[in-house]
C-alpha positions as CSV (number, residue, x, y, z in Angstrom):
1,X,36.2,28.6,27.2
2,X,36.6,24.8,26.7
3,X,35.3,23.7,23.7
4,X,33.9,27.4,22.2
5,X,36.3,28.3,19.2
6,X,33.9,31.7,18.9
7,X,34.6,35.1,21.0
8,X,32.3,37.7,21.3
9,X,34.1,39.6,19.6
10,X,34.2,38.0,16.7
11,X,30.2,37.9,16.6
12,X,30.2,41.6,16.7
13,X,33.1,41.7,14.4
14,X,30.4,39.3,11.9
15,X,27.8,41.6,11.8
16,X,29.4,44.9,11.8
17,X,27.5,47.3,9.4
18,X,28.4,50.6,7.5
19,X,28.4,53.9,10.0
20,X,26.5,55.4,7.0
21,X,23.6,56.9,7.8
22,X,21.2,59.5,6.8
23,X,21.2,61.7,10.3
24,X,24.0,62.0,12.5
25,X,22.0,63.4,16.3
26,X,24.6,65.2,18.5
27,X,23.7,64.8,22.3
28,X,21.0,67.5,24.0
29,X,22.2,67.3,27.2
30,X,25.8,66.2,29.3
31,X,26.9,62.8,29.5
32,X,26.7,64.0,33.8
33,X,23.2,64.9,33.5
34,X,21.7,61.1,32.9
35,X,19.3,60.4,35.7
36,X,18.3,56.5,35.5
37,X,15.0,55.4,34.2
38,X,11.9,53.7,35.9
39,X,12.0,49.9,35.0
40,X,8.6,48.0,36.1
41,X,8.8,45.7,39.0
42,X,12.3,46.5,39.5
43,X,14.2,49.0,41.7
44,X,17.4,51.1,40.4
45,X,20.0,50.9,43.4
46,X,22.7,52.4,40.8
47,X,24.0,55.0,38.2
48,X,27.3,56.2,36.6
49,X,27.6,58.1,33.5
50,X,31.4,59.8,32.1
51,X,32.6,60.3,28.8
52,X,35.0,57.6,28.0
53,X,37.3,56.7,24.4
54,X,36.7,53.6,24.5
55,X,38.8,51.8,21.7
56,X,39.1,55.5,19.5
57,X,35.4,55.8,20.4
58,X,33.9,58.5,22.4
59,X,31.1,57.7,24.2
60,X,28.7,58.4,27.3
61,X,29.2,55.1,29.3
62,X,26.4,54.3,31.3
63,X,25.7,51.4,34.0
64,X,22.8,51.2,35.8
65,X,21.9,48.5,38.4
66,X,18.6,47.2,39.1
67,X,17.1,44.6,42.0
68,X,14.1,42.6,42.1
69,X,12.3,42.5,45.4
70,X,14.1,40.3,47.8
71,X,15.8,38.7,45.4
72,X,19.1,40.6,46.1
73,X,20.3,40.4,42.6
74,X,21.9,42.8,41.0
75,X,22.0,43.5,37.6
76,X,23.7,45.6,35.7
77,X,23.3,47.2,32.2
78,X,25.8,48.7,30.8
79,X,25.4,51.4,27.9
80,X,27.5,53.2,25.5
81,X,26.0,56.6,23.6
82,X,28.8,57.6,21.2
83,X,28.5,61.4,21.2
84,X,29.7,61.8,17.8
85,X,27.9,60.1,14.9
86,X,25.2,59.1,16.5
87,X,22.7,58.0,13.8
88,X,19.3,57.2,16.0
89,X,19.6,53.5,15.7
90,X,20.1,51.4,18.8
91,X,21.6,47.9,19.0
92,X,21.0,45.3,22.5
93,X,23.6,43.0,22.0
94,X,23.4,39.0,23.4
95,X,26.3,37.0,24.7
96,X,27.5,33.2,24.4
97,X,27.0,30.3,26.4
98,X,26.3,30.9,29.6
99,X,27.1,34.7,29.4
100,X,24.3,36.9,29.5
101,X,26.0,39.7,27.2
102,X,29.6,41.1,25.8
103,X,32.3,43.3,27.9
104,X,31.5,47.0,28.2
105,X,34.6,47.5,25.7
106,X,33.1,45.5,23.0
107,X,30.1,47.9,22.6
108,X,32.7,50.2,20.9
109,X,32.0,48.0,17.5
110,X,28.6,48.7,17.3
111,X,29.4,52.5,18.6
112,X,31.7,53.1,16.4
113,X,29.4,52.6,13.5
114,X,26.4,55.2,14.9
115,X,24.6,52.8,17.2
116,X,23.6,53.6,21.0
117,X,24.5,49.9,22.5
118,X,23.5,48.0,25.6
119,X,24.2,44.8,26.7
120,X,23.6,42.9,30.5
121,X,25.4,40.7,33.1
122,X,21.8,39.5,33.7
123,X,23.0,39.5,37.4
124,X,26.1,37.5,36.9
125,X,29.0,40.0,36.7
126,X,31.7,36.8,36.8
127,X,29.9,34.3,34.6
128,X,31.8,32.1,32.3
129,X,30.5,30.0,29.2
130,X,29.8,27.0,31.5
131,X,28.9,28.7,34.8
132,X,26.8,26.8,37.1
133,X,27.2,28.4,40.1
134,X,23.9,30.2,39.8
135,X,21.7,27.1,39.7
136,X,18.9,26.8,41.5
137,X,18.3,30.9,41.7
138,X,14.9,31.6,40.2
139,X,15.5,34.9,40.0
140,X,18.3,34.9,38.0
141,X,17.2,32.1,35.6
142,X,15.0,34.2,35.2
143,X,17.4,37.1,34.3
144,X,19.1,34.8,32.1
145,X,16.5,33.1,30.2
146,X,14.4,36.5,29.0
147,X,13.8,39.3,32.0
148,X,17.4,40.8,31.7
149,X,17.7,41.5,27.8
150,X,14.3,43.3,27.5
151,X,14.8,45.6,31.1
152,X,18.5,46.6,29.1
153,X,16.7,47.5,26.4
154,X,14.1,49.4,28.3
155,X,16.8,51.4,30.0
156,X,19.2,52.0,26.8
157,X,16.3,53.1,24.8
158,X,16.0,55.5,27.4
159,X,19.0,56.4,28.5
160,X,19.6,57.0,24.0
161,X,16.0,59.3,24.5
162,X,17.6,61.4,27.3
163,X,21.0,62.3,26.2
164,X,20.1,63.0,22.4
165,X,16.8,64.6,22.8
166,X,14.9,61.9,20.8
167,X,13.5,58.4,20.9
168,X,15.8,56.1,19.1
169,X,14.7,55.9,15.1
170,X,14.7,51.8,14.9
171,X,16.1,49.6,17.1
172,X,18.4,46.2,16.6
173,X,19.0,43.0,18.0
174,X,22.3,41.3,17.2
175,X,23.6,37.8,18.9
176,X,24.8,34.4,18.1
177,X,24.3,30.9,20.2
178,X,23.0,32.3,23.5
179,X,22.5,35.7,21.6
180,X,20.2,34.0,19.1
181,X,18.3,32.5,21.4
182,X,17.9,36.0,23.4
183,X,16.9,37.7,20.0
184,X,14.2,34.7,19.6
185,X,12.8,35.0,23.2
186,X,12.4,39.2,22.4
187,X,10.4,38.6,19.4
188,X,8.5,36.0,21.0
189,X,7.6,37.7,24.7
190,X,8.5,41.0,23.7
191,X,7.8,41.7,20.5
192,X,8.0,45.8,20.7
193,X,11.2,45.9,21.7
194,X,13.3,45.6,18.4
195,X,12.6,46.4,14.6
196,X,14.8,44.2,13.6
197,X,16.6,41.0,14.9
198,X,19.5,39.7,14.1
199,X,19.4,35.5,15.8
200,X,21.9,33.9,14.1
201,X,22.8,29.9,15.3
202,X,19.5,30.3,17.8
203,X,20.3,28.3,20.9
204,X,16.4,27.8,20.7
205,X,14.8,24.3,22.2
206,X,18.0,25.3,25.1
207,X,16.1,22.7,27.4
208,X,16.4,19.9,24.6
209,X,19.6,20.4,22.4
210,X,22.0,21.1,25.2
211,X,21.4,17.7,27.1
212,X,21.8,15.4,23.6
213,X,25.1,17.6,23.1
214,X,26.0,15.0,25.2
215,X,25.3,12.1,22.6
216,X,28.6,12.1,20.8
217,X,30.7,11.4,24.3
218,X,28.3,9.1,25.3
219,X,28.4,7.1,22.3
220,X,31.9,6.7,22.9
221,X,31.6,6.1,26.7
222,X,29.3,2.9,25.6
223,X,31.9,1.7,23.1
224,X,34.8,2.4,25.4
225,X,36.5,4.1,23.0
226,X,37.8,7.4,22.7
227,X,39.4,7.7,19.1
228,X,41.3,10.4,18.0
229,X,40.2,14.0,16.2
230,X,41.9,12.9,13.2
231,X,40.0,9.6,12.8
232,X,36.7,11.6,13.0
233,X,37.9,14.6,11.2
234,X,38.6,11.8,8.3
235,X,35.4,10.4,8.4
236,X,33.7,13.8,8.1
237,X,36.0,14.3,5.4
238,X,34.9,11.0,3.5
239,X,31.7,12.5,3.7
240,X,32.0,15.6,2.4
241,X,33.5,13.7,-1.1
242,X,30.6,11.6,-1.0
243,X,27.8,13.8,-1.1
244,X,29.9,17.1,-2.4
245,X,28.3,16.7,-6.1
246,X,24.7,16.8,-4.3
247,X,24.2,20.3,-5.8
248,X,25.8,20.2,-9.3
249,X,29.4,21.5,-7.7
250,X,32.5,20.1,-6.1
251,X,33.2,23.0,-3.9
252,X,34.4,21.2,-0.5
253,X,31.2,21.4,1.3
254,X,27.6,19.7,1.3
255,X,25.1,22.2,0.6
256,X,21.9,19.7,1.6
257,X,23.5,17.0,3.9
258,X,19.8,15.6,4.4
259,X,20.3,14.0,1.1
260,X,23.5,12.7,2.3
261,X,23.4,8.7,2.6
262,X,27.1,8.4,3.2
263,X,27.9,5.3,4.9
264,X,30.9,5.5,7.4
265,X,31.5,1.7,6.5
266,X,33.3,2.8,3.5
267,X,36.4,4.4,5.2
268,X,36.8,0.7,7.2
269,X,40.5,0.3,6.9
270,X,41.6,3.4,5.9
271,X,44.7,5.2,7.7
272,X,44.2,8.3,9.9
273,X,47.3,10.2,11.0
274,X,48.5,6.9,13.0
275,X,45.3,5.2,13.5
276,X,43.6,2.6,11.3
277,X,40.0,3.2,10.9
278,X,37.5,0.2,12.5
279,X,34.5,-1.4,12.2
280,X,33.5,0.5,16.1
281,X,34.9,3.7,14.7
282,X,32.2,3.6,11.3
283,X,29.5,2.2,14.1
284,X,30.1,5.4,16.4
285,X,29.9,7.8,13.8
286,X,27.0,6.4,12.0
287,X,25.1,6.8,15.5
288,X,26.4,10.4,15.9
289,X,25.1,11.6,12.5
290,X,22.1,9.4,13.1
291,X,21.8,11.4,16.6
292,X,19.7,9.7,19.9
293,X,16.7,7.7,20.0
294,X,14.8,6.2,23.0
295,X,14.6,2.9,24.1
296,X,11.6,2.5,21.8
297,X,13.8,3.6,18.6
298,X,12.1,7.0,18.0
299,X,14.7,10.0,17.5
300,X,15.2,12.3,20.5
301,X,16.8,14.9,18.7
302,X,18.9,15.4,15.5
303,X,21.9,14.2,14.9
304,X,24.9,15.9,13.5
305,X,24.7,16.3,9.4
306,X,27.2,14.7,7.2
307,X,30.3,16.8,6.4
308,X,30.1,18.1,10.1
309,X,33.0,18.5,12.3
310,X,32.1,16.9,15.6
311,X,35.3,16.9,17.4
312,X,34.2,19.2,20.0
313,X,31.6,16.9,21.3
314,X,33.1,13.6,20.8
315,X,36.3,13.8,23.3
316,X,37.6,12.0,25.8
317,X,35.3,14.9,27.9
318,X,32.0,16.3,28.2
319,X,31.0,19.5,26.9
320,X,31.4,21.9,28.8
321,X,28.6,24.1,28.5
322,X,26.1,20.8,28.5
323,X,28.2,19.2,31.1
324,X,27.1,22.1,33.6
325,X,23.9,21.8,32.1
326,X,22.9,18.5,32.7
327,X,24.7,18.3,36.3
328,X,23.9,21.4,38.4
329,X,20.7,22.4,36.5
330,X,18.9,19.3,35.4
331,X,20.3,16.7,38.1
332,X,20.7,19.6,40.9
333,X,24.1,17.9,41.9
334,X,27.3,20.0,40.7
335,X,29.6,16.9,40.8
336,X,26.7,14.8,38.6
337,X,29.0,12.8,36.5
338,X,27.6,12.4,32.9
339,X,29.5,9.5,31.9
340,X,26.6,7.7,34.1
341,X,23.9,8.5,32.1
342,X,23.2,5.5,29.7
343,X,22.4,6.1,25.9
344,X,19.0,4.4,26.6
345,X,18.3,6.8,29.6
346,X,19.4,10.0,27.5
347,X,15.8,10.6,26.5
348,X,14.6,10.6,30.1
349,X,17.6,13.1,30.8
350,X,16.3,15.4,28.1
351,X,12.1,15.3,29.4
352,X,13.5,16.1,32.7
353,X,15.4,19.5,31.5
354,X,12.0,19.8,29.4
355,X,9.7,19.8,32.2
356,X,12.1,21.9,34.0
357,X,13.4,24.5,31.6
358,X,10.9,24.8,28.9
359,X,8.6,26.9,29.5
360,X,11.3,29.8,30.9
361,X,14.4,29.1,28.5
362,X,13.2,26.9,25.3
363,X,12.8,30.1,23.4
364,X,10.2,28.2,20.9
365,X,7.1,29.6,21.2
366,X,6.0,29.5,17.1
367,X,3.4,32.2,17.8
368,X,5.0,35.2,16.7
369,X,1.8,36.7,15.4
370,X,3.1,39.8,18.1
371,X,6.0,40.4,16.5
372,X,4.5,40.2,13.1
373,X,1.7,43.0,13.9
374,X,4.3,45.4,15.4
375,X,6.0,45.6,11.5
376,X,9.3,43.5,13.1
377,X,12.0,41.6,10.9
378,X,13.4,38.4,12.1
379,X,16.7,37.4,10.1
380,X,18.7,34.0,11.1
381,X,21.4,32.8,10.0
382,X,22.8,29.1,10.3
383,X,25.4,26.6,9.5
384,X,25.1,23.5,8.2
385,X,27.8,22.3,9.9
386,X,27.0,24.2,13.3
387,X,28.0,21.1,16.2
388,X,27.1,22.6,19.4
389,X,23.8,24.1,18.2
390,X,22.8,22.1,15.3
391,X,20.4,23.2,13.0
392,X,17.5,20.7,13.5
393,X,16.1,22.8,16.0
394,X,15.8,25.7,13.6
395,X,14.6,24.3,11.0
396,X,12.2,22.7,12.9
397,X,10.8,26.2,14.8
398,X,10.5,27.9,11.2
399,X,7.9,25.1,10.0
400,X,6.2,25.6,13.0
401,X,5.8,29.2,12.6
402,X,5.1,28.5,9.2
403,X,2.1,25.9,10.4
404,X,1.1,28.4,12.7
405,X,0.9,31.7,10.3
406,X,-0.2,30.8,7.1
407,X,2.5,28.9,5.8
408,X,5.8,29.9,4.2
409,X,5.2,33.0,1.9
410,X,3.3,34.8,4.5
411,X,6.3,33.9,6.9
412,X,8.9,35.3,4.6
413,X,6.8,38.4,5.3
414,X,8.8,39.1,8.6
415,X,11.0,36.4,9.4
416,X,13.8,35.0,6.6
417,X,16.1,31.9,7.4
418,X,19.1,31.3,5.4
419,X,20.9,27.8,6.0
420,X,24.9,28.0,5.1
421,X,26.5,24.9,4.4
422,X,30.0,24.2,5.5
423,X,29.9,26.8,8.2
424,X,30.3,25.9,11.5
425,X,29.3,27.5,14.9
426,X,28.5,31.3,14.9
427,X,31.9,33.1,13.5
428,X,34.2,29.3,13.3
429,X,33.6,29.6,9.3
430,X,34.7,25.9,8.6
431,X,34.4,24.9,4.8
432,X,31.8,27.2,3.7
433,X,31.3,31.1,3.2
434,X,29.7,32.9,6.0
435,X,27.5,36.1,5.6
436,X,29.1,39.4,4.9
437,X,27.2,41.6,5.9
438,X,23.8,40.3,7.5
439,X,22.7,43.5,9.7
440,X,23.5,45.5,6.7
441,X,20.8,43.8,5.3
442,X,18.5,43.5,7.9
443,X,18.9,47.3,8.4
444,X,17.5,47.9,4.8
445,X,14.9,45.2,4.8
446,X,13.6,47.2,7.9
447,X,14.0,50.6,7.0
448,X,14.0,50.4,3.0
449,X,11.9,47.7,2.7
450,X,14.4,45.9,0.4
451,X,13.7,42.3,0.9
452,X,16.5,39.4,1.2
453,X,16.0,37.2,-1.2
454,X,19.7,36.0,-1.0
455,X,22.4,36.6,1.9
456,X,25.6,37.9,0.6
457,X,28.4,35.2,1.7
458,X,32.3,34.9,1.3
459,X,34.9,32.4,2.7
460,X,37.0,29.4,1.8
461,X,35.0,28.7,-1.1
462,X,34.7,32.3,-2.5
463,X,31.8,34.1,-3.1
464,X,27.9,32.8,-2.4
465,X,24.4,34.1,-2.3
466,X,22.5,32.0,0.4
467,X,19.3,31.0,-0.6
468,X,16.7,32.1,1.4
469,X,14.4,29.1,3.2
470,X,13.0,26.4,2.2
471,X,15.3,27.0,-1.3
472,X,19.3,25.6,-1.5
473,X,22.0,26.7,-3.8
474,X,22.4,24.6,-7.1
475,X,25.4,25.3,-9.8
476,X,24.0,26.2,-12.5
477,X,26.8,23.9,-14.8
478,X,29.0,27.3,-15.9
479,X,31.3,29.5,-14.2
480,X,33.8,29.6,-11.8
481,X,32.8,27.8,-8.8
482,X,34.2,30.6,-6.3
483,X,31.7,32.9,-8.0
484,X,28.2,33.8,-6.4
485,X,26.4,34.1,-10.1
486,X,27.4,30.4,-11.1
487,X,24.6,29.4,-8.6
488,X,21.3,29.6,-8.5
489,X,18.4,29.1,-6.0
490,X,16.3,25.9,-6.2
């Protein structure tokens, strides 16, 4: 998985939810008796249904296979229907990387706690976080980018219907990365689909963020210089005791890195594991945190905050996942070598995939006036610290759905963003404290109406309350600094 220090499993293991529930439906009909669904402009070429225990769970599992046309794809959708404890929710579930969805197997999680779950291959059954083998195939970009997640959830709604004798109650999107970008692209194209969706880490702006996840390697490929993890791991760590006080706390972990004016110049000399820290060294990671610019000076893209553990992208290699990116999709060339590409030509790089890609994979459209009108919650959450998706993007999208819908209290309506500071990449929970709980409290913003102010968090650092955007967490001067009611929001 090269660089990825998440699993899928751990994402579904980070959002798993209390089985508790007011209804418990038992099935209406045999597991056998499934016949497959109609799916617009598509054609069902498969069906299998049998009770399985799949990890202690029983369940009706289901894969269908669909085809487009000509296209000769074949994508399957694989359901699970537990046929005890079923509590009328349903749950589509996004994958990582380049992976459309989870294994079969891991539906059990979200099984296990009530939920009928479905998840795709998009057309891909052998696809791996930096696939590129399917390049060039409209059809199953298309798959990929949107089509795929909403025809699953089509067909597991469904399927759910059928063997219970009832349309699903409310339904629930849960991903992270890729997954939160698939949540974003529901909401955004079809906003009927879900009641609530859980996007956390949204690999939104896809066509823009993964080309400049390049920047970090490429700054070293200018310098020809290629330090070691430790030298950069120090750095960060300079600058997490620099700007640690920011919020009134000395808790390990910047909680706003934008007000972060740590220098790298200051650790000039120091002594990392066997490596003296240079002037190039400071110079690199100044540029990384300061992130690309064109040849004109204006920023591309952000940079990686302060207090951010960049080793994953700063390597004597690539990333992976943009690596495959940038060659097979954007350059059309497989064997494309990125160490080419020149820090003033990055920009041109990045409007190419943006010509290309945006329209079908940027997952940014601000308008979710759709979404909004259908009675949908959006909840996101992301870290501070997050390197291979970083957080500009987000923050970015909300203030334009903000611009676009009345501005932020009518936003926090339907859609809630909570920034975490210290955490890292989906489930890699770095310094910080990651949410508990957060489809737990989706669930009861949509079907108790019990607004999130705060998101429950626990980690390294104890106990937090995330603040819900545009506010950040402040100490409020008393108290133990592990505990959530020592804080405030600001």
């Amino acid at each position: 998985m090269g660089h990825i220090r998440f699993s899928f499993a751990t994402i579904l293991w980070a959002v798993q939810v209390s089985s508790g529930a007011a209804h418990a439906y038992p099935p209406a009909i045999r597991c056998s008796d499934l016949v497959a669904p109609p799916v617009d402009d598509a054609s069902v070429i498969a069906i299998s249904a049998a009770e399985i225990t799949s990890d202690g769970v029983a369940v009706c599992d289901v894969n269908v296979t669909l085809t487009h046309g000509g296209a000769n794809d074949k994508v399957r959708i694989e359901t699970y229907l537990p046929l005890v404890g079923y509590t009328g929710r349903f749950q589509g579930v996004g994958g990582g990387g380049m992976v459309a969805g989870v294994s079969g197997a891991e539906l059990a999680v979200p099984a296990r706690q009530g939920f009928a779950a479905v998840t795709t291959d998009a057309g891909r059954p052998n696809a791996t976080v930096a696939d590129d083998t399917w390049a060039g195939n409209d059809q199953l970009l298309i798959n990929f980018a949107y089509l795929s997640v909403h025809e699953m959830t089509v067909v597991g709604k469904a399927l759910a219907e059928q063997l219970y004798g009832r349309p699903v109650d409310y339904a629930y999107w849960s991903g992270c990365s890729n997954g939160g970008r698939q949540g974003y692209e529901e909401a955004q194209r079809y906003p009927e689909d879900y009641d609530g969706i859980l996007a956390n880490a949204p690999g939104i702006c896809w066509d823009r963020f993964l080309v400049t996840d390049v920047h970090p390697y490429l700054v070293e490929v200018e310098a020809d210089i290629f330090p070691p993890a430790c030298v950069w791991e120090a750095i960060t760590a300079a600058s997490i005791a620099a700007c640690d006080e920011l919020d009134g706390g000395k808790d390990g972990m910047i909680n706003v890195p934008w007000r972060c004016k740590f220098d790298a110049r200051t650790t000039i000399g120091q002594r990392a594991c066997n490596t003296t820290i240079t002037t190039a060294h400071a110079r690199m990671w100044n540029d990384i945190t300061k992130g690309p610019h064109d040849v004109d000076g204006n920023r591309i893209w952000g940079g990686l905050p302060p207090g951010t553990n960049f080793t994953s992208l700063a390597g004597k290699r690539p990333f992976s996942i943009a690596r495959a990116w940038i060659a097979a999709f954007v350059e059309g060339n497989p064997d494309f070598d990125v160490a080419t590409i020149s820090l003033e030509n990055l920009g041109a790089e990045v409007a190419n995939s943006e010509r290309m890609y945006r329209n079908i994979m940027g997952g940014d459209n601000p308008d979710l006036s759709g979404f909004r009108d259908a009675g949908g919650k959006l909840l996101t959450w992301h870290g501070l610290a997050d390197q291979l998706v970083p957080v500009h993007g987000t923050i970015d999208y909300r203030r334009r759905v903000e611009k676009l819908l009345g501005g932020g209290r009518s936003v926090n309506d339907f859609y809630r963003l909570f920034l975490v500071p210290g955490v890292d990449h989906c489930a890699a929970i770095g310094n910080g404290a990651e949410p508990s709980n957060p489809l737990a409290v989706l669930i009861d913003w949509v079907e108790r109406g019990i607004v999130p102010d705060v998101l429950p968090a626990t980690g390294v650092v104890g106990d937090r309350d995330l603040c819900a955007y545009p506010r950040n967490m402040v100490y409020t001067g008393q108290g133990s600094l592990t505990d959530a009611s020592s804080w405030e929001c600001k």
